[in-house]
N, C-alpha and C positions, 0 to 999 in steps of 0.2 A: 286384351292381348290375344294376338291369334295363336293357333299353334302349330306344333313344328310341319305336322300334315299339312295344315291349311295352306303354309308359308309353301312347302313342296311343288304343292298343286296350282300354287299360280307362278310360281316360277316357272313348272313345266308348260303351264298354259302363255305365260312370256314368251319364251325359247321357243314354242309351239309357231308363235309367226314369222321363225324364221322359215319353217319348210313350205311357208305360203311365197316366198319369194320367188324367183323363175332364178331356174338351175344358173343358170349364168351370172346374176347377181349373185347367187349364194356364192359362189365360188371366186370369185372376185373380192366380195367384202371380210370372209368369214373362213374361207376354207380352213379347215384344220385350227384353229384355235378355241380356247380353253376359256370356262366363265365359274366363276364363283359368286357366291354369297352366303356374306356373312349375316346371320339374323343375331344381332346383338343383343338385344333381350333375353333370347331362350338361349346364347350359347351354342349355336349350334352352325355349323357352314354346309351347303349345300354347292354341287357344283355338275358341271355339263359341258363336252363338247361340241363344238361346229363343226361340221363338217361339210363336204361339198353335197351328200347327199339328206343331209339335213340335220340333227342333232339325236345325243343320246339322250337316253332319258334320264332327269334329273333323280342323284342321288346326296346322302348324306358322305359329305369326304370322311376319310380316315384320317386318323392323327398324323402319319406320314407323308397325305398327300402335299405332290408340291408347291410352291402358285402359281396359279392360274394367270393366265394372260389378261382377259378383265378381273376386276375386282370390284363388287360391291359391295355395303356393309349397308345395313337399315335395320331395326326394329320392325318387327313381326307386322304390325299393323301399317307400314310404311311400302312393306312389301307386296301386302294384297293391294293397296292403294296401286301400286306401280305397276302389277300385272292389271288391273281395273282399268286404269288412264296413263299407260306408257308415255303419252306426250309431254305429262306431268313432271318428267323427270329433270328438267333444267329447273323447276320452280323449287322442286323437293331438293336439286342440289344446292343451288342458292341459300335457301333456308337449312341448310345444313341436317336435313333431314334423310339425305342419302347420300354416301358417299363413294367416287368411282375412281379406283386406278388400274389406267389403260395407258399404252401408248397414243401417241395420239392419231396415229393410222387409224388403228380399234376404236377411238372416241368417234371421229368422222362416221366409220363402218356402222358402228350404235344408233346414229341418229336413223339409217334405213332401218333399224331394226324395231326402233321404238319409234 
């Protein structure tokens, strides 16, 4: 079981290829919206926004925070998997190993991301 740092730091390294995109895609797929995840094992949800000029840095939500536009939920070791081979992520959903609630704009948007 990885832990909550580990799970952190490849999320931020996830979100991290958003600002590898050219401004014009960011802004078009991404602008302004909102990402979570939940690490279901340790209990604990992390989140970040998109923005046009790239993303914040991921942090741990507060009890009040609202939800987010995407949603992900996966177990700790599912999540470094996902920052590791992003492309994994139709396989990891199928298998019921990752789970995602987006619009389905944002799902589309997802696939340039990952």
């Amino acid at each position: 079981m990885a832990s909550a740092e580990e799970c952190r730091e490849a999320l931020q390294k996830l979100t991290g290829r958003f600002t590898e995109m050219n401004a014009k895609d960011r802004s078009s797929f991404f602008s302004d919206r909102s990402m979570s995840c939940e690490v279901t094992d340790l209990g604990v949800m992390f989140v970040t926004r998109f923005t046009a000029d790239g993303t914040d840095p991921v942090r741990e939500a507060s009890p009040d925070e609202p939800p987010a536009d995407i949603r992900l939920a996966a177990a700790s070791d599912d999540v470094l998997h996902l920052a590791e081979s992003p492309a994994n992520i139709a396989r990891m959903w199928v298998a019921g190993r990752v789970k995602v609630h987006a619009p389905m704009r944002d799902l589309l948007a997802l696939r340039k991301l990952l």
